[in-house]
C-alpha positions in Angstrom: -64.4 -259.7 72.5 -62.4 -261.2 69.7 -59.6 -258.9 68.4 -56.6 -259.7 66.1 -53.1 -258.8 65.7 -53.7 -255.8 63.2 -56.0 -254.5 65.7 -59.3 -255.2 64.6 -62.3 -256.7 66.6 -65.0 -259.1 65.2 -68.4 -257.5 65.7 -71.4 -259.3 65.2 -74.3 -257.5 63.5 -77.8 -258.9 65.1 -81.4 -259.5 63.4 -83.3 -256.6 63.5 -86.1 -258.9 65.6 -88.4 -256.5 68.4 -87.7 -257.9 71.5 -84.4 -259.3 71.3 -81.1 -257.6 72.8 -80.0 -254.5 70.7 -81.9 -255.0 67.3 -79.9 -254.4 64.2 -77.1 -253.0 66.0 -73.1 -254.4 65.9 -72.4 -256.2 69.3 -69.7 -258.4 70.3 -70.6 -262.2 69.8 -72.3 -263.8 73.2 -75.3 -264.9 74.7 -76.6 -265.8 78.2 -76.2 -269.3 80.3 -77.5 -272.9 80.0 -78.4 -275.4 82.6 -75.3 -277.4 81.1 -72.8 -274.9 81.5 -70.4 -275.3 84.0 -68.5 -272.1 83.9 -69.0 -268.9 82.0 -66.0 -269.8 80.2 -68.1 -272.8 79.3 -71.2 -270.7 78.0 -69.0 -268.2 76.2 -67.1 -271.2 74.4 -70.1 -273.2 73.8 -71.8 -269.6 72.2 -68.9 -269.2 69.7 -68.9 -272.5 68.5 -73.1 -272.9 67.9 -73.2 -268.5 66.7 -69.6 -268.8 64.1 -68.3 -272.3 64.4 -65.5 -270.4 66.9 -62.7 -272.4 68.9 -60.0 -269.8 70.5 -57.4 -271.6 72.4 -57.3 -269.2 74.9 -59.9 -267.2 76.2 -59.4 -264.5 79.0 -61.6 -262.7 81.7 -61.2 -259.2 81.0 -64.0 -257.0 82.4 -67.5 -257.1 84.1 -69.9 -254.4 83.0 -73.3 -253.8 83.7 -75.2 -254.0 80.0 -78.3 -251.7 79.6 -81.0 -252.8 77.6 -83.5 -250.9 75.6 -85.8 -251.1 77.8 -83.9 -249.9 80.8 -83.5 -253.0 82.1 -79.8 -253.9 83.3 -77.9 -257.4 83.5 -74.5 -258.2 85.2 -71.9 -259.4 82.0 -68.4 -261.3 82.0 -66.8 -260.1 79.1 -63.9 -262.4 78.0 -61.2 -261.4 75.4 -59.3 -263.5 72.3 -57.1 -263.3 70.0 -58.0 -264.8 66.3 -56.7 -263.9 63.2 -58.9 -265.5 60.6 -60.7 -264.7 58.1 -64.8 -263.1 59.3 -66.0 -264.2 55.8 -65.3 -267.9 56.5 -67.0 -268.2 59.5 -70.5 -270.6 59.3 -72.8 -268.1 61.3 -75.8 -269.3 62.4 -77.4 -266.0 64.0 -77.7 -262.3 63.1 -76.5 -261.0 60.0 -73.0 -261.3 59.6 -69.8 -260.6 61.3 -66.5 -258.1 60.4 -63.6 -257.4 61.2 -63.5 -253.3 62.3 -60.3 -250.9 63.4 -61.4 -249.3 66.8 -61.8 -246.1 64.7 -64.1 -247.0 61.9 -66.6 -248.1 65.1 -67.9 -244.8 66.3 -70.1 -244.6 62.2 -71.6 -247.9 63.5 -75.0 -248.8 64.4 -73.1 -249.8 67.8 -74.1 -249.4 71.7 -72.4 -246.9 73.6 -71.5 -249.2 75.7 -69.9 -252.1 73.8 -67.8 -248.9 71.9 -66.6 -248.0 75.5 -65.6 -251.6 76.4 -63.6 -251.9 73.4 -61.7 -248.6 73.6 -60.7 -249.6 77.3 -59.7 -253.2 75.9 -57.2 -251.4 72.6 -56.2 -249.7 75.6 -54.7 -251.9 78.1 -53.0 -253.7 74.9 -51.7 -250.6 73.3 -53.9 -250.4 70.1 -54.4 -246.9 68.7 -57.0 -245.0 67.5 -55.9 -243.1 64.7 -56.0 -239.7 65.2 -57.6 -238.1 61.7 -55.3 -235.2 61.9 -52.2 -236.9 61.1 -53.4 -239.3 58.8 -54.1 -238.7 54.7 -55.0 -241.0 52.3 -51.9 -242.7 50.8 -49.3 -241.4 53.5 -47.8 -244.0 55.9 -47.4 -242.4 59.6 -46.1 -245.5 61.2 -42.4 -244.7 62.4 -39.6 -246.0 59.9 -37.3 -249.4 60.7 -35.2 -249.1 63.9 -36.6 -245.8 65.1 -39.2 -245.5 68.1 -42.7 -243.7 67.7 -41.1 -241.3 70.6 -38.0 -240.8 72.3 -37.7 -242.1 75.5 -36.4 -239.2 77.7 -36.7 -240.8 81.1 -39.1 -242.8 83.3 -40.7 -239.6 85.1 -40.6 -237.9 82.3 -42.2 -240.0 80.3 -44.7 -240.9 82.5 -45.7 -236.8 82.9 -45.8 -237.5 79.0 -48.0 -240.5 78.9 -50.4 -237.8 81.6 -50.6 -235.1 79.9 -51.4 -237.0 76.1 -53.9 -240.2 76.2 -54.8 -240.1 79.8 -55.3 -236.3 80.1 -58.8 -236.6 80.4 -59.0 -239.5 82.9 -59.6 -238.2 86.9 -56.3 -238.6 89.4 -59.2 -241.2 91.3 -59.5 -243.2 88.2 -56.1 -243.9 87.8 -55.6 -244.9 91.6 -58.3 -247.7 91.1 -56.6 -248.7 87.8 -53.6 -249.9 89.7 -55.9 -252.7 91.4 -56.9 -254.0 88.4 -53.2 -254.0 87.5 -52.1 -256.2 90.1 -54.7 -258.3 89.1 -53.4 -258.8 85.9 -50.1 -259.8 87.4 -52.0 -262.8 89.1 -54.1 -263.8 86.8 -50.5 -264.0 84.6 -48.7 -265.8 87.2 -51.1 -268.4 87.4 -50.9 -268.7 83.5 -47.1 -269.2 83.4 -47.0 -271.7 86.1 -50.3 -273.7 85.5 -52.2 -272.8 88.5 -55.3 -273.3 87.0 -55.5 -276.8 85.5 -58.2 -276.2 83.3 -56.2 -273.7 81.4 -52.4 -275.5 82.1 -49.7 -273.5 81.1 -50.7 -270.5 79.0 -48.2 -267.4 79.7 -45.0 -267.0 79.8 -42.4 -264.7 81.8 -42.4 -262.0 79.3 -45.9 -262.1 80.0 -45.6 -261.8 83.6 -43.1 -258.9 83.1 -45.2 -257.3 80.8 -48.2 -257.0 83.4 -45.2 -255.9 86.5 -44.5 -253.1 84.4 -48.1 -252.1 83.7 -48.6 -252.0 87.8 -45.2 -249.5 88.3 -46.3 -247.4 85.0 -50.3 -247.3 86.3 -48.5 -246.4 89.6 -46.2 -243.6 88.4 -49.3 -242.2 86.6 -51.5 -240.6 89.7 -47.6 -240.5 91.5 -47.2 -237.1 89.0 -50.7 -235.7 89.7 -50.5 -236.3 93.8 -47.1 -235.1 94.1 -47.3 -232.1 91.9 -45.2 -233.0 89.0 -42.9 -235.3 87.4 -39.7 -233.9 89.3 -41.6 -234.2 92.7 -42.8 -237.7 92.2 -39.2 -238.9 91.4 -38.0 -237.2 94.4 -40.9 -238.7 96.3 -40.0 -242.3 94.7 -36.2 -241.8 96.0 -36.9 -241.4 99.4 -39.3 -244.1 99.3 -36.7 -246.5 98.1 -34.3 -244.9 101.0 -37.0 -246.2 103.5 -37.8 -249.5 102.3 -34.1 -250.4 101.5 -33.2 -249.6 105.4 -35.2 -252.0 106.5 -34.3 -255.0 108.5 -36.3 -258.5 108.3 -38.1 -258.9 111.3 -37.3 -261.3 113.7 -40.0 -263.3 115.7 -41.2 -261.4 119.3 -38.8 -262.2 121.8 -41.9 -262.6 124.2 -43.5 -265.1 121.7 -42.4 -267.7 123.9 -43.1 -270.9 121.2 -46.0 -269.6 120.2 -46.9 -268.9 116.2 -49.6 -267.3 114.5 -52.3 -269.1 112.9 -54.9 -267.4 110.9 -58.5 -268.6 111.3 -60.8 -267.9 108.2 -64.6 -268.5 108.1 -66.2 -270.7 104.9 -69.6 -271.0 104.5 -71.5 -273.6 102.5 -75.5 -273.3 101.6 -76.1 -276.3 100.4 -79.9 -276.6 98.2 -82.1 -279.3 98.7 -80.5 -281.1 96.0 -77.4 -281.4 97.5 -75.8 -278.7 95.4 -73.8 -275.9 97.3 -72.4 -272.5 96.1 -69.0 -271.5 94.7 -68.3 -268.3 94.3 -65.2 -267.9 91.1 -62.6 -265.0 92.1 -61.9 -262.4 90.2 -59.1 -259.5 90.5 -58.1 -260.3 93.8 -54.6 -261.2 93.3 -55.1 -264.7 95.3 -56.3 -267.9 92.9 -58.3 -265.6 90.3 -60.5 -267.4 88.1 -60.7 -270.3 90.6 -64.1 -271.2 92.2 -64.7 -271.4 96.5 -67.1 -270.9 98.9 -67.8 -267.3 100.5 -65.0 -267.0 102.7 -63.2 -264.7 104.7 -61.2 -263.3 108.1 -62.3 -262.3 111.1 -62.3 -258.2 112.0 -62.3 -257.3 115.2 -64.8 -257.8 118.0 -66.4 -261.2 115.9 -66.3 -264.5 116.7 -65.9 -267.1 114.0 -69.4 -267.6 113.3 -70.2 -264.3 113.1 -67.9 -263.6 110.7 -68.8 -266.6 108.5 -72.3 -264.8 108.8 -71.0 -260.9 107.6 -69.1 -262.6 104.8 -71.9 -264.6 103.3 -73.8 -261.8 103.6 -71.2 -259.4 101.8 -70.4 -262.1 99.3 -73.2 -264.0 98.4 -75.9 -261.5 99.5 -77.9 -263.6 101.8 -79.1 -263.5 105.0 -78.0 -265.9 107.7 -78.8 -266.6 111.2 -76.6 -268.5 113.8 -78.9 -271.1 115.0 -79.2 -272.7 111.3 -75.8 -272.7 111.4 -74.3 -276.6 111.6 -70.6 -276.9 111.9 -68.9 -279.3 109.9 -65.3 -278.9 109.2 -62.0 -277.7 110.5 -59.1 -277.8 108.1 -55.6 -276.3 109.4 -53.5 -275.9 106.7 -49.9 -274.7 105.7 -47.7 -273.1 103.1 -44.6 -271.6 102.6 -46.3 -268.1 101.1 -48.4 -267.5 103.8 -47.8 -263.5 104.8 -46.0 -262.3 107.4 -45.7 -263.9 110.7 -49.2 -266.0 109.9 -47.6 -269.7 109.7 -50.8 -271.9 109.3 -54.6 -271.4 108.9 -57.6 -273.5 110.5 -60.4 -272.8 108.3 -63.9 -273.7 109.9 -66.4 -274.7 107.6 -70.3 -273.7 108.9 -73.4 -275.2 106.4 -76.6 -273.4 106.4 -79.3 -274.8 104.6 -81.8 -272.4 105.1 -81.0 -268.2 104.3 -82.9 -265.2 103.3 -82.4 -263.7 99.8 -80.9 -265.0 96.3 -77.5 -266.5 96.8 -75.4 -264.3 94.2 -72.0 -262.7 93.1 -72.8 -259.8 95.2 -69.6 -258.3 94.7 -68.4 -258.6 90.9 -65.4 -256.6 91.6 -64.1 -259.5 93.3 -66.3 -262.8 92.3 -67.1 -263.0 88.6 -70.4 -265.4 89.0 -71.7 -267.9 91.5 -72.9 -271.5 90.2 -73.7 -274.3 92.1 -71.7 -277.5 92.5 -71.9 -281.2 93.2 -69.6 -281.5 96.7 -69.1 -285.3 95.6 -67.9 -284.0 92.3 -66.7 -280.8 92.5 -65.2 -279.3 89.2 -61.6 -279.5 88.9 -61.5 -275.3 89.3 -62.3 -275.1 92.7 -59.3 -274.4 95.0 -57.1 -277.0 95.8 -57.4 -277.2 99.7 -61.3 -276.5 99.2 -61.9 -279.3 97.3 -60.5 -281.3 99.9 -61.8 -279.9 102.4 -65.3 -280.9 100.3 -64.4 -284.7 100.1 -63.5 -284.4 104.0 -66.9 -283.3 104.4 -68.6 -285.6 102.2 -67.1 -288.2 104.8 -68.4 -286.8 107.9 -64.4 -286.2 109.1 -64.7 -283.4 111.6 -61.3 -282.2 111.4 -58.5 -282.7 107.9 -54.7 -280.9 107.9 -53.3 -279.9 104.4 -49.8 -278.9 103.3 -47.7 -280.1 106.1 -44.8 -282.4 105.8 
Protein backbone atom coordinates (compact mmCIF):
# COMPACT_ATOMS: atom_id res chain seq x y z
CA UNK A 1 0.00 0.00 0.00
CA UNK A 2 1.79 3.06 -1.28
CA UNK A 3 0.22 6.41 -0.26
CA UNK A 4 1.52 10.03 -0.38
CA UNK A 5 1.56 13.09 1.55
CA UNK A 6 -1.69 14.67 -0.18
CA UNK A 7 -3.31 11.48 0.71
CA UNK A 8 -3.60 9.54 -2.28
CA UNK A 9 -2.75 5.82 -2.77
CA UNK A 10 -1.23 4.16 -5.97
CA UNK A 11 -3.51 1.57 -7.30
CA UNK A 12 -2.63 -0.74 -9.74
CA UNK A 13 -5.20 -1.59 -12.51
CA UNK A 14 -4.55 -5.52 -13.59
CA UNK A 15 -5.04 -7.23 -17.17
CA UNK A 16 -8.25 -8.34 -17.68
CA UNK A 17 -6.63 -12.13 -18.15
CA UNK A 18 -9.38 -15.25 -16.78
CA UNK A 19 -7.57 -16.93 -14.23
CA UNK A 20 -5.45 -14.47 -12.76
CA UNK A 21 -6.22 -12.60 -9.32
CA UNK A 22 -9.07 -9.94 -9.66
CA UNK A 23 -9.23 -9.42 -13.55
CA UNK A 24 -9.49 -5.86 -14.61
CA UNK A 25 -10.02 -4.60 -11.25
CA UNK A 26 -7.70 -1.67 -9.24
CA UNK A 27 -5.58 -3.57 -6.61
CA UNK A 28 -2.74 -2.46 -4.60
CA UNK A 29 0.68 -3.40 -6.34
CA UNK A 30 2.08 -7.11 -5.01
CA UNK A 31 2.41 -10.49 -5.81
CA UNK A 32 3.22 -13.88 -4.06
CA UNK A 33 6.79 -15.38 -2.92
CA UNK A 34 9.96 -16.80 -4.67
CA UNK A 35 12.33 -19.50 -3.66
CA UNK A 36 14.90 -16.42 -3.41
CA UNK A 37 13.18 -14.40 -1.10
CA UNK A 38 14.30 -14.21 2.20
CA UNK A 39 11.66 -12.23 3.90
CA UNK A 40 8.34 -10.94 2.76
CA UNK A 41 9.89 -7.60 2.99
CA UNK A 42 12.19 -9.09 0.40
CA UNK A 43 9.33 -10.35 -2.01
CA UNK A 44 7.28 -7.12 -1.63
CA UNK A 45 10.51 -5.07 -2.53
CA UNK A 46 11.72 -7.34 -5.15
CA UNK A 47 7.73 -7.06 -6.71
CA UNK A 48 7.83 -3.19 -6.89
CA UNK A 49 10.99 -2.97 -8.41
CA UNK A 50 10.24 -5.86 -11.49
CA UNK A 51 5.98 -4.53 -11.58
CA UNK A 52 6.92 -0.15 -11.55
CA UNK A 53 10.66 0.04 -11.22
CA UNK A 54 9.72 1.00 -7.20
CA UNK A 55 12.47 1.52 -4.46
CA UNK A 56 10.74 3.00 -1.07
CA UNK A 57 13.28 3.57 1.58
CA UNK A 58 11.09 2.44 4.07
CA UNK A 59 8.55 0.00 3.94
CA UNK A 60 6.24 -0.98 6.98
CA UNK A 61 4.23 -4.04 8.16
CA UNK A 62 0.88 -2.74 8.54
CA UNK A 63 -1.90 -5.40 8.47
CA UNK A 64 -2.59 -9.18 7.72
CA UNK A 65 -5.84 -9.91 6.01
CA UNK A 66 -7.18 -12.89 4.61
CA UNK A 67 -7.77 -12.07 0.57
CA UNK A 68 -10.73 -13.79 -1.18
CA UNK A 69 -10.47 -14.80 -4.53
CA UNK A 70 -13.12 -15.19 -7.15
CA UNK A 71 -13.33 -18.37 -6.84
CA UNK A 72 -13.87 -18.53 -3.14
CA UNK A 73 -10.67 -19.56 -2.54
CA UNK A 74 -8.80 -17.58 0.43
CA UNK A 75 -4.91 -16.83 1.02
CA UNK A 76 -3.21 -15.36 4.18
CA UNK A 77 -1.59 -11.61 2.91
CA UNK A 78 1.14 -9.20 4.66
CA UNK A 79 0.24 -6.00 3.58
CA UNK A 80 3.02 -3.50 3.99
CA UNK A 81 2.60 0.37 3.81
CA UNK A 82 4.93 3.39 2.05
CA UNK A 83 5.16 6.60 1.63
CA UNK A 84 6.12 7.97 -2.18
CA UNK A 85 5.40 11.08 -3.57
CA UNK A 86 6.24 10.74 -7.25
CA UNK A 87 4.86 11.02 -10.05
CA UNK A 88 2.36 7.45 -11.27
CA UNK A 89 2.89 8.54 -14.92
CA UNK A 90 6.69 8.03 -14.75
CA UNK A 91 6.75 4.84 -13.46
CA UNK A 92 8.15 1.87 -16.21
CA UNK A 93 5.27 -0.79 -15.45
CA UNK A 94 5.79 -3.96 -16.65
CA UNK A 95 2.32 -5.58 -15.67
CA UNK A 96 -1.42 -4.66 -15.78
CA UNK A 97 -2.53 -1.64 -17.27
CA UNK A 98 -1.38 1.27 -15.54
CA UNK A 99 -1.18 2.76 -12.14
CA UNK A 100 -2.86 6.17 -10.40
CA UNK A 101 -2.77 8.01 -7.91
CA UNK A 102 -6.61 8.08 -6.09
CA UNK A 103 -8.07 10.24 -2.91
CA UNK A 104 -9.64 7.52 -0.57
CA UNK A 105 -13.00 9.03 -1.80
CA UNK A 106 -12.90 8.85 -5.55
CA UNK A 107 -12.21 4.74 -4.78
CA UNK A 108 -15.70 3.59 -3.91
CA UNK A 109 -16.70 4.42 -8.34
CA UNK A 110 -13.72 2.00 -8.91
CA UNK A 111 -13.66 -1.28 -10.44
CA UNK A 112 -12.05 -2.19 -6.81
CA UNK A 113 -12.39 -5.26 -4.31
CA UNK A 114 -14.30 -4.76 -1.30
CA UNK A 115 -11.67 -5.72 0.38
CA UNK A 116 -8.63 -3.81 -0.75
CA UNK A 117 -11.28 -0.48 -0.32
CA UNK A 118 -11.63 -1.69 3.34
CA UNK A 119 -7.90 -2.06 3.98
CA UNK A 120 -7.27 1.34 2.75
CA UNK A 121 -9.94 3.16 4.66
CA UNK A 122 -8.50 1.45 7.96
CA UNK A 123 -4.88 2.53 6.72
CA UNK A 124 -6.25 6.75 5.98
CA UNK A 125 -7.45 5.92 9.26
CA UNK A 126 -4.80 5.15 11.69
CA UNK A 127 -2.82 8.15 9.78
CA UNK A 128 -5.55 10.67 9.96
CA UNK A 129 -6.50 11.03 6.21
CA UNK A 130 -10.08 12.04 5.54
CA UNK A 131 -12.68 11.11 3.47
CA UNK A 132 -14.35 13.98 2.34
CA UNK A 133 -17.64 14.17 3.33
CA UNK A 134 -19.85 15.40 -0.05
CA UNK A 135 -22.09 17.47 2.07
CA UNK A 136 -19.66 20.06 2.95
CA UNK A 137 -17.84 20.14 -0.03
CA UNK A 138 -18.87 22.28 -3.49
CA UNK A 139 -17.02 22.77 -6.36
CA UNK A 140 -14.65 25.79 -6.09
CA UNK A 141 -15.09 26.26 -2.18
CA UNK A 142 -12.10 25.56 0.12
CA UNK A 143 -13.32 23.85 3.48
CA UNK A 144 -9.86 23.33 4.89
CA UNK A 145 -9.65 25.54 8.25
CA UNK A 146 -7.81 29.01 7.63
CA UNK A 147 -3.93 29.73 8.90
CA UNK A 148 -3.50 29.39 12.74
CA UNK A 149 -6.99 28.13 13.46
CA UNK A 150 -7.66 24.31 14.35
CA UNK A 151 -10.31 22.17 12.32
CA UNK A 152 -12.11 21.94 15.99
CA UNK A 153 -11.70 23.37 19.27
CA UNK A 154 -10.13 21.29 21.71
CA UNK A 155 -12.43 21.49 24.77
CA UNK A 156 -10.82 18.83 26.91
CA UNK A 157 -9.29 15.36 26.80
CA UNK A 158 -12.71 13.44 27.91
CA UNK A 159 -14.49 15.56 26.08
CA UNK A 160 -13.00 15.30 23.22
CA UNK A 161 -12.61 11.81 23.28
CA UNK A 162 -16.80 11.45 23.86
CA UNK A 163 -16.38 13.70 20.55
CA UNK A 164 -14.02 11.60 18.56
CA UNK A 165 -17.07 8.48 19.78
CA UNK A 166 -19.88 9.84 18.89
CA UNK A 167 -18.43 11.25 15.09
CA UNK A 168 -15.97 8.87 13.02
CA UNK A 169 -16.05 5.90 15.38
CA UNK A 170 -19.85 5.94 16.03
CA UNK A 171 -20.45 2.99 14.17
CA UNK A 172 -17.48 0.84 15.34
CA UNK A 173 -18.67 -1.90 18.41
CA UNK A 174 -17.29 -0.98 22.26
CA UNK A 175 -15.41 -4.77 21.43
CA UNK A 176 -13.72 -3.45 18.45
CA UNK A 177 -12.23 -0.66 20.05
CA UNK A 178 -10.94 -2.81 23.11
CA UNK A 179 -8.91 -5.09 20.52
CA UNK A 180 -7.74 -1.87 18.77
CA UNK A 181 -5.69 -0.87 21.77
CA UNK A 182 -3.48 -4.16 21.19
CA UNK A 183 -2.61 -3.31 17.95
CA UNK A 184 -1.78 0.13 19.43
CA UNK A 185 0.76 -0.98 21.65
CA UNK A 186 2.10 -2.72 18.94
CA UNK A 187 2.69 0.21 17.09
CA UNK A 188 4.61 1.67 19.97
CA UNK A 189 7.08 -1.34 19.59
CA UNK A 190 7.40 -1.63 16.39
CA UNK A 191 8.38 2.44 16.77
CA UNK A 192 10.70 1.88 19.47
CA UNK A 193 12.71 -0.46 17.68
CA UNK A 194 12.75 2.08 14.66
CA UNK A 195 14.18 4.96 16.74
CA UNK A 196 16.78 2.97 18.38
CA UNK A 197 17.88 0.50 15.53
CA UNK A 198 16.74 -2.68 16.98
CA UNK A 199 16.34 -4.18 13.87
CA UNK A 200 19.55 -3.94 11.90
CA UNK A 201 18.15 -4.58 8.72
CA UNK A 202 16.17 -1.48 8.84
CA UNK A 203 18.89 0.77 11.32
CA UNK A 204 17.52 3.78 12.56
CA UNK A 205 14.25 4.78 10.96
CA UNK A 206 12.00 6.71 13.65
CA UNK A 207 12.35 9.15 15.70
CA UNK A 208 10.90 10.25 19.23
CA UNK A 209 8.13 12.27 17.88
CA UNK A 210 7.44 9.15 16.24
CA UNK A 211 7.44 7.17 19.28
CA UNK A 212 5.26 9.81 20.98
CA UNK A 213 2.95 9.89 18.27
CA UNK A 214 2.07 6.03 18.57
CA UNK A 215 2.01 6.56 22.98
CA UNK A 216 -0.64 8.86 22.38
CA UNK A 217 -2.58 6.74 19.93
CA UNK A 218 -2.51 3.80 22.86
CA UNK A 219 -4.05 6.42 25.72
CA UNK A 220 -6.56 7.95 22.93
CA UNK A 221 -7.57 4.18 21.63
CA UNK A 222 -7.81 3.68 25.41
CA UNK A 223 -10.02 6.62 26.42
CA UNK A 224 -12.26 5.54 23.48
CA UNK A 225 -14.17 2.13 24.92
CA UNK A 226 -13.19 4.05 28.68
CA UNK A 227 -16.49 6.48 27.60
CA UNK A 228 -18.65 3.52 26.34
CA UNK A 229 -17.79 1.05 29.55
CA UNK A 230 -18.13 3.65 32.08
CA UNK A 231 -21.14 5.32 30.79
CA UNK A 232 -20.00 8.59 29.64
CA UNK A 233 -17.23 11.05 29.23
CA UNK A 234 -17.66 12.50 32.93
CA UNK A 235 -17.64 8.90 34.40
CA UNK A 236 -14.64 7.72 32.53
CA UNK A 237 -12.57 10.79 33.89
CA UNK A 238 -13.79 10.10 37.24
CA UNK A 239 -12.94 6.46 36.75
CA UNK A 240 -9.36 7.56 35.27
CA UNK A 241 -8.75 9.75 38.65
CA UNK A 242 -9.13 7.22 40.93
CA UNK A 243 -7.10 4.99 38.94
CA UNK A 244 -4.22 7.36 39.02
CA UNK A 245 -4.98 7.63 43.01
CA UNK A 246 -4.23 3.80 43.08
CA UNK A 247 -1.39 3.40 40.97
CA UNK A 248 0.44 6.61 42.39
CA UNK A 249 0.14 5.03 46.13
CA UNK A 250 2.02 2.40 45.35
CA UNK A 251 5.20 1.32 46.82
CA UNK A 252 8.09 -0.61 44.69
CA UNK A 253 8.20 -3.91 45.92
CA UNK A 254 10.89 -5.16 47.79
CA UNK A 255 12.24 -8.85 47.35
CA UNK A 256 10.35 -11.68 49.85
CA UNK A 257 11.88 -11.49 53.06
CA UNK A 258 11.68 -15.40 52.97
CA UNK A 259 13.52 -15.51 49.59
CA UNK A 260 16.50 -16.47 51.42
CA UNK A 261 19.15 -15.87 48.27
CA UNK A 262 17.16 -17.25 46.01
CA UNK A 263 15.97 -15.29 42.55
CA UNK A 264 13.68 -16.02 39.95
CA UNK A 265 14.60 -17.40 36.69
CA UNK A 266 12.24 -17.88 33.90
CA UNK A 267 12.50 -21.06 31.88
CA UNK A 268 11.07 -20.80 28.28
CA UNK A 269 10.65 -23.76 25.80
CA UNK A 270 12.21 -23.27 21.90
CA UNK A 271 11.64 -25.69 19.48
CA UNK A 272 13.56 -26.38 16.29
CA UNK A 273 12.19 -28.73 13.30
CA UNK A 274 14.83 -28.98 11.37
CA UNK A 275 14.11 -30.55 7.39
CA UNK A 276 16.13 -32.92 5.86
CA UNK A 277 18.13 -30.39 4.38
CA UNK A 278 19.33 -28.96 7.29
CA UNK A 279 16.98 -26.02 7.20
CA UNK A 280 14.86 -25.23 10.38
CA UNK A 281 11.88 -22.83 10.97
CA UNK A 282 11.60 -19.24 12.12
CA UNK A 283 8.67 -17.91 12.87
CA UNK A 284 8.90 -13.51 12.32
CA UNK A 285 6.85 -11.64 15.21
CA UNK A 286 4.36 -9.58 14.67
CA UNK A 287 2.24 -7.11 17.13
CA UNK A 288 3.53 -8.58 20.13
CA UNK A 289 5.20 -5.71 21.65
CA UNK A 290 8.62 -7.86 22.20
CA UNK A 291 11.22 -7.79 18.98
CA UNK A 292 8.32 -7.34 16.30
CA UNK A 293 9.40 -7.89 12.85
CA UNK A 294 12.31 -10.07 14.09
CA UNK A 295 12.43 -13.89 13.17
CA UNK A 296 12.71 -17.06 16.12
CA UNK A 297 11.79 -20.28 16.61
CA UNK A 298 8.26 -21.20 18.19
CA UNK A 299 8.82 -20.43 21.64
CA UNK A 300 7.12 -19.94 24.68
CA UNK A 301 6.47 -20.30 28.85
CA UNK A 302 5.45 -22.85 30.73
CA UNK A 303 1.52 -22.81 32.29
CA UNK A 304 0.85 -24.66 34.97
CA UNK A 305 0.90 -28.40 35.60
CA UNK A 306 3.68 -28.85 32.27
CA UNK A 307 6.88 -29.77 32.25
CA UNK A 308 9.38 -28.13 29.88
CA UNK A 309 8.92 -30.48 27.22
CA UNK A 310 5.54 -30.51 27.21
CA UNK A 311 5.33 -27.15 26.85
CA UNK A 312 7.78 -26.88 23.95
CA UNK A 313 5.22 -29.49 22.49
CA UNK A 314 1.73 -27.11 23.17
CA UNK A 315 3.70 -24.20 21.75
CA UNK A 316 4.79 -25.72 18.49
CA UNK A 317 1.63 -26.84 18.18
CA UNK A 318 -0.18 -23.37 18.85
CA UNK A 319 2.52 -21.68 16.76
CA UNK A 320 3.57 -23.55 14.02
CA UNK A 321 0.60 -25.88 13.79
CA UNK A 322 2.22 -29.22 13.95
CA UNK A 323 2.02 -32.12 15.79
CA UNK A 324 4.81 -33.36 18.05
CA UNK A 325 5.53 -36.23 20.10
CA UNK A 326 8.04 -36.48 23.12
CA UNK A 327 10.08 -39.36 22.14
CA UNK A 328 11.26 -37.58 18.82
CA UNK A 329 12.12 -35.06 20.88
CA UNK A 330 16.30 -34.59 21.13
CA UNK A 331 17.58 -32.05 23.49
CA UNK A 332 20.12 -29.81 22.41
CA UNK A 333 20.59 -26.60 24.14
CA UNK A 334 20.42 -24.71 27.34
CA UNK A 335 21.01 -21.03 27.14
CA UNK A 336 20.58 -18.88 30.56
CA UNK A 337 20.50 -15.55 29.74
CA UNK A 338 20.19 -11.93 31.41
CA UNK A 339 19.09 -8.35 30.94
CA UNK A 340 18.33 -5.49 32.73
CA UNK A 341 14.48 -5.30 31.29
CA UNK A 342 13.49 -8.44 32.22
CA UNK A 343 9.85 -8.06 34.22
CA UNK A 344 9.30 -8.03 37.53
CA UNK A 345 11.12 -10.14 39.97
CA UNK A 346 12.24 -12.70 36.83
CA UNK A 347 16.18 -11.91 36.86
CA UNK A 348 17.54 -14.46 34.22
CA UNK A 349 16.00 -16.98 31.76
CA UNK A 350 17.46 -20.65 30.74
CA UNK A 351 15.92 -21.29 27.59
CA UNK A 352 15.97 -25.15 26.56
CA UNK A 353 16.23 -25.76 23.04
CA UNK A 354 14.29 -29.42 21.97
CA UNK A 355 14.85 -30.45 17.92
CA UNK A 356 12.27 -32.60 16.33
CA UNK A 357 12.92 -33.83 13.08
CA UNK A 358 9.96 -35.70 12.46
CA UNK A 359 6.05 -33.86 13.20
CA UNK A 360 2.63 -34.23 11.83
CA UNK A 361 1.10 -31.44 9.77
CA UNK A 362 2.45 -28.33 7.63
CA UNK A 363 4.77 -26.27 9.77
CA UNK A 364 3.04 -22.61 9.40
CA UNK A 365 2.28 -19.15 10.88
CA UNK A 366 -0.54 -20.59 12.61
CA UNK A 367 -1.24 -17.59 14.49
CA UNK A 368 -0.94 -14.32 12.17
CA UNK A 369 -2.07 -12.18 14.83
CA UNK A 370 1.20 -12.64 16.38
CA UNK A 371 3.72 -14.23 13.63
CA UNK A 372 3.51 -12.62 10.24
CA UNK A 373 5.05 -15.79 8.12
CA UNK A 374 7.27 -18.73 8.75
CA UNK A 375 10.34 -19.43 6.31
CA UNK A 376 12.97 -21.60 6.74
CA UNK A 377 16.63 -20.83 7.63
CA UNK A 378 20.21 -22.03 7.20
CA UNK A 379 21.23 -22.53 11.28
CA UNK A 380 24.98 -22.05 9.92
CA UNK A 381 23.90 -18.82 8.35
CA UNK A 382 21.05 -17.55 9.82
CA UNK A 383 19.78 -14.11 8.48
CA UNK A 384 20.83 -11.22 10.37
CA UNK A 385 16.82 -10.75 11.59
CA UNK A 386 16.70 -13.40 13.74
CA UNK A 387 16.87 -12.46 17.49
CA UNK A 388 20.00 -11.62 18.89
CA UNK A 389 20.36 -14.35 21.71
CA UNK A 390 18.68 -16.88 19.14
CA UNK A 391 21.15 -16.66 16.72
CA UNK A 392 23.60 -17.51 19.20
CA UNK A 393 21.99 -19.81 20.66
CA UNK A 394 21.98 -21.40 16.78
CA UNK A 395 25.85 -21.15 16.40
CA UNK A 396 26.04 -22.80 19.99
CA UNK A 397 24.21 -25.46 18.52
CA UNK A 398 25.85 -25.87 15.31
CA UNK A 399 28.91 -26.67 17.70
CA UNK A 400 27.38 -29.40 19.64
CA UNK A 401 27.88 -27.00 23.05
CA UNK A 402 25.32 -28.33 25.40
CA UNK A 403 24.94 -25.42 27.54
CA UNK A 404 25.94 -21.17 26.36
CA UNK A 405 25.17 -17.93 28.95
CA UNK A 406 24.26 -14.56 27.23
CA UNK A 407 24.16 -11.04 28.74
CA UNK A 408 25.96 -11.37 31.87
CA UNK A 409 28.91 -9.34 32.85
Amino acid sequence: MIFNDSGEYLLHLRDRIPGIWEPGAWSLLGGGREPGDRSLEDTIRRELLEEAGLDLPVLERFSVVEAVGDDGSTVTVQVFAGLWNGDSAALALTEGVMVHWFPLETMPRLTISPSTLDLVRSHAERIRIPEARPDIQSAGNDTSPAPGTAAEPCLGFWADTARIRSGYLAEVPTETLVLKVAEEVGEVAEAYIGMTGGNPRKGVHKNTSDVLDELADVILSAAVPMVDLAGGAARAEAHMARRLGVVSARDVAAPPASAGGWHGSFIAPHVLLRRRDGRVLMLRRFQTGYADGLLCPPAGRIEPGEDVLAAAIREAGEEAGVRLRREDARFVHVMHRTSPTLPGPCHAVSDYWFRFDRWEGEPRAAEPDKASEALWIDPARPPDDVIDHCALALAAIMRDEPFSVHGWP
